[in-house]
N, C-alpha and C positions, 0 to 999 in steps of 0.2 A: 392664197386664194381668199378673196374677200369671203366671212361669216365662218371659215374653215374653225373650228373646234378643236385642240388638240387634248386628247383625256391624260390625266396622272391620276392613275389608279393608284399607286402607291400612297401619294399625298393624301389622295381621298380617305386612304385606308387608315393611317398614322390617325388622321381628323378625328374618325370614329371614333378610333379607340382611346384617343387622349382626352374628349373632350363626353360630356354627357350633359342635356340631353343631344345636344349637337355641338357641329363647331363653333357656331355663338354664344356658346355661355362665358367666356369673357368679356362680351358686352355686357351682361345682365347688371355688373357692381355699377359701372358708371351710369347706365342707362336709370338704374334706381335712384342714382344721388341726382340725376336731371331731373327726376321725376319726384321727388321729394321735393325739390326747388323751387319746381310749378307750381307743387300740390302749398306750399306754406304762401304761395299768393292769393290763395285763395280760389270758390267758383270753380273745382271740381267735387262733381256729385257722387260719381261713378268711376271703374275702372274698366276699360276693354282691352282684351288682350287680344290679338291676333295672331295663329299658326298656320302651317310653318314659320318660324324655325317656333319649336317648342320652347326655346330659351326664354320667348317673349311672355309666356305664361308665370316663369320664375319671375320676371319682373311683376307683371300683374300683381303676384298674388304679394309678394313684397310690398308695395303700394296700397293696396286696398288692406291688409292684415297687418299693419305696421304694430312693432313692438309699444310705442307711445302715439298717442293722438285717436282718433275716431277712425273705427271700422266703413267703410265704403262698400257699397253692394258692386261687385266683382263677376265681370261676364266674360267667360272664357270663351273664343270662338274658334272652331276650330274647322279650318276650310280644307284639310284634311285628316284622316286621322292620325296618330301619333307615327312620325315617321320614322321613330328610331325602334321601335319595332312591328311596327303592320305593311312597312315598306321594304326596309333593311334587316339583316339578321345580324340580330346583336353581336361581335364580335369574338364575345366572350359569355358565361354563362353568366358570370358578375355583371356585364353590363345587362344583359336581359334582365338583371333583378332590380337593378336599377331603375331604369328602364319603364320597369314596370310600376314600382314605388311611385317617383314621379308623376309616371300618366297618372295612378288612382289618388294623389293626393290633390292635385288638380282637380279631379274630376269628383271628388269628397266635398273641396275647399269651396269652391267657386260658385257664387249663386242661381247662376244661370249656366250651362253649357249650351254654348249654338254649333250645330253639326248643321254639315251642310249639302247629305245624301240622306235615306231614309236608311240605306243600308248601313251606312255608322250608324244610325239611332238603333236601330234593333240590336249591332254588335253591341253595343253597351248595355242591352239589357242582361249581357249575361254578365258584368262586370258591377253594375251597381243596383240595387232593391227596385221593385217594379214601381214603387212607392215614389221612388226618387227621380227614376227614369220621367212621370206622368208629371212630376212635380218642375223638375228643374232642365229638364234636356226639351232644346226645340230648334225644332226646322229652319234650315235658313239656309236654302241653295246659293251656290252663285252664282250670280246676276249676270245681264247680260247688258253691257255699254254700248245701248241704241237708242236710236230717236225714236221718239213716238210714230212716225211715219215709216220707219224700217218696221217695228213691232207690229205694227197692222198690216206688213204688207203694202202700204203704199207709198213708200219711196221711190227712188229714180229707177230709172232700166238700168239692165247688169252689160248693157254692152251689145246685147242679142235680139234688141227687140222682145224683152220679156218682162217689159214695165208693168204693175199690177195695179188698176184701181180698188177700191174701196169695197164695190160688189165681187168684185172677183177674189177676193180674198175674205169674204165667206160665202162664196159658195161651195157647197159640199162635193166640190170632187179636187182631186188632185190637180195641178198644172201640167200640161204635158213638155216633155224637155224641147227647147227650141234646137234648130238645126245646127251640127257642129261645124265650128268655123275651118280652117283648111291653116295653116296643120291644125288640128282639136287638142284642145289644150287642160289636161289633168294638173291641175293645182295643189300643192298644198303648202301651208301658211304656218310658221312658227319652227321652235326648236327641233331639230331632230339629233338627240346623243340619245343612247342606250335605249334604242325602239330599234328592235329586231324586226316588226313589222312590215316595214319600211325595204327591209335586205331582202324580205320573203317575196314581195311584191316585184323589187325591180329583177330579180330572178326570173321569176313569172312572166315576167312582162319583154324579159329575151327570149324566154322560149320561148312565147305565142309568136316575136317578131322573125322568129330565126324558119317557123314554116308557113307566115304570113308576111313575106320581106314586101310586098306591098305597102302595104300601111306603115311600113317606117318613115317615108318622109311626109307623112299625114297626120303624125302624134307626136305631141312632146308633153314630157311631164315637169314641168315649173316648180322648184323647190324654192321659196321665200322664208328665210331666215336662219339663224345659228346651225352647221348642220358640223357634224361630228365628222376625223377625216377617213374612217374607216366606209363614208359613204361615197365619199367619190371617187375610194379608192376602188369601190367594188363597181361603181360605175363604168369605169376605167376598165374593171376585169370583164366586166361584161360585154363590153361593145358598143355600151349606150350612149358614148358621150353626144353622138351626132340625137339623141333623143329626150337626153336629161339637161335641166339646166338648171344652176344651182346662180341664186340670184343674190344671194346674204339676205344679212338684214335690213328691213326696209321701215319706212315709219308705217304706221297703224294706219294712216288713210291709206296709202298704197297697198299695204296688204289687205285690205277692205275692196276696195278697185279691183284686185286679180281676183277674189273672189266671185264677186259680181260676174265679172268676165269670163269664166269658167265655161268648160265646156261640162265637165267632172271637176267636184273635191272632195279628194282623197284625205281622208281621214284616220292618224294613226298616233297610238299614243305609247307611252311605257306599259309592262302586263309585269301581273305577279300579285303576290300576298299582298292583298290591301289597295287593291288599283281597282277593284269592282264597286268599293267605294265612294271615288271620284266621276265627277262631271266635271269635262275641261271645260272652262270659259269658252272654247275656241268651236266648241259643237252648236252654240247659239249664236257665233259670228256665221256659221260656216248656215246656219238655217235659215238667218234673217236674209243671205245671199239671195234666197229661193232658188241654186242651181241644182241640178241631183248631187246623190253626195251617197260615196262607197265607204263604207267604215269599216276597219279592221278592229275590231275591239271585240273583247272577249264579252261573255256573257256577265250584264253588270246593267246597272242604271243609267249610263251613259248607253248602251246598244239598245235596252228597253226606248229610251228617247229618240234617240236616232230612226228605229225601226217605226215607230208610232208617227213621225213627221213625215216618212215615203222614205227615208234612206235605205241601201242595202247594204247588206250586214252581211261581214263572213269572220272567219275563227282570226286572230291574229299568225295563225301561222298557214293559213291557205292562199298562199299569193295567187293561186290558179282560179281561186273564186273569183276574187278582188278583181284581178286583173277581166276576166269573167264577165264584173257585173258594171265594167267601166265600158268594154266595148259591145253590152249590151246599150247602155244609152248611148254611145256615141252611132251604133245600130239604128237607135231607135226602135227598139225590141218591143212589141208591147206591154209585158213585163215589166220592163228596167224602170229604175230606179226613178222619182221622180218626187218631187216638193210637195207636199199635201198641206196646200194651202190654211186651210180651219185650223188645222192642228200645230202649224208654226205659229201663227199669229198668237191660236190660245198659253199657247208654253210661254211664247215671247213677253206675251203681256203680263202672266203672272210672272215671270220674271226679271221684268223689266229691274232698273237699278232704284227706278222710285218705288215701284212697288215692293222693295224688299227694305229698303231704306223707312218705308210706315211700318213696317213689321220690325222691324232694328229698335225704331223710335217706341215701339210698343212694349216691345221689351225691357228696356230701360226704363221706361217711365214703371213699370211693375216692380223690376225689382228695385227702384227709387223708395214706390211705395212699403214696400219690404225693409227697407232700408239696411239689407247685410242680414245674415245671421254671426253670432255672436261668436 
């Protein structure tokens, strides 16, 4: 089945525990000797490192703290927090000590840290001096890869007759959801492996159908991209197939198109230690959409966003909500869920990829002027 997923937990498991701080730190020796090789041509000023994988940080600081030649000011950025333990539980109590070492030497070492939720920035205030926190840690969400014309609100129609001009995306009220098409069509876009969410939902969404067998040939829910096979397996269990369709993976304009076209998109991600953290990229594709949008996510910076742009919000593990607050819009409930105009636009545009790219460049050019600590 095109995009099917098949997991080796074992493999994953062996990974962990052989390797620290993941399973790329075999890259890090060669990745340094490349990166020495550039750096002796000369016309690098600076080091950025980019995580996940953490491993890329062992190179960073390698590069920028070289045992010979000049110190380079070293900007760790970490797009989420350290996943070998705010994600995973270390395998071992040795690796957790590891683990731990690691993230705080980085995070000692390095002259800038960029976090990229406000909630990393605060967990680090318990990790490093208030002093160092105001000094060296700074905001830097992730961005969202759209035109200027999505970001305002005024790009093309999503397929519905729900084109927006330039006054109507600010004015102060909400959009109301346009009419669902026949069958109505529940989207959602990207990976699905280890998002329980997802199992809770299409549960939910047999039993609504099993005493509303109406609406069965009236709704289908459109899965786009990588999906794990414990999903289709339960699709299978459930009865859904004539409901669910699982489509693989598609390129990035396609998956932007089904978006658009929505009647609902459903929104679901991985939950646990250190996912309250996170804002997936995929909550500002699914916004600049303008279609309503049901989010399962826990309470965290991502559902505070979501919640704040019109979307409805329920627990990750309430598929009776979810499912709830999808056939309240496909209803047209007055309630239901629906795109608040002003408040996409403003999220979008400070987040836009340039506008975070002057904040990047702002950065660097400081600790340029800084030139490293010693």
């Amino acid at each position: 089945m095109k995009g099917l997923v098949r997991r080796d937990d074992a493999l994953r498991a062996v990974a962990r525990f052989a390797f620290v701080p993941d399973s790329y730190r075999a890259w890090t020796g060669p990745a340094i000797r490349a990166g020495r090789e550039r750096m002796a041509r000369g016309d690098i000023d600076a080091i950025l490192s980019t995580s996940p994988p953490e491993s890329c940080h062992l190179v960073g600081e390698a590069l920028a703290r070289p045992t010979a030649g000049p110190v380079l000011p070293w900007l760790a950025d970490f797009r989420d927090p350290w996943v070998g333990l705010h994600y995973r539980t270390p395998p071992t109590p040795l690796h957790a000590v590891l683990q731990r070492r690691l993230e705080r030497r980085v995070l000692d070492r390095a002259d800038r840290v960029l976090v990229a939720s406000h909630t990393h920035e605060r967990a680090l205030e318990g990790t490093l001096a208030e002093d160092q926190v105001r000094a060296r840690v700074r905001f830097l969400p992730n961005g969202a890869e759209l035109d200027e014309l999505e970001a305002n609100g005024n790009g093309p129609g999503n397929g519905h007759g729900n084109g927006h001009t330039a006054s109507e995306a600010s004015a102060p009220t909400a959009a109301a959801p346009t009419a669902a098409s026949d069958p109505a069509r529940i989207v959602y876009t990207g990976t699905l492996v280890e998002t329980p969410a997802m199992l809770r939902f299409l549960e939910a969404m047999a039993r609504r159908l099993s005493y509303e067998p109406g609406r069965r040939r009236h709704v289908e829910l459109l899965v786009a991209g990588p999906f794990g096979e414990e999903y289709a397996a339960r699709v299978h269990a459930l009865d859904l197939d004539d409901v669910v369709r699982f489509v693989g993976p598609v390129p990035n304009a396609e998956a932007r198109r089904l978006q658009k076209e929505a009647d609902v998109l459903l929104l679901v991600r991985n939950e646990g230690p250190g996912y309250e953290a996170m804002v997936p990229g995929k909550l500002y594709e699914y916004l600049a959409a303008r279609r309503p949008i049901v989010a399962m996510v826990g309470t965290s910076e991502a559902s505070g966003l979501a919640r704040a742009c019109g979307a409805a919000v329920a627990a990750p593990n309430d598929g009776e909500a979810a499912v709830a607050a999808v056939f309240a819009v496909l209803d047209r409930a007055p309630a239901a869920a629906r795109p608040d105009e002003p408040a996409i636009a403003a999220l979008l545009l400070a987040r836009s990829r340039r506008a975070l790219a002057g904040t990047l460049a702002a950065e660097l050019s400081a600790a340029l002027a800084g030139q490293g600590r010693a």
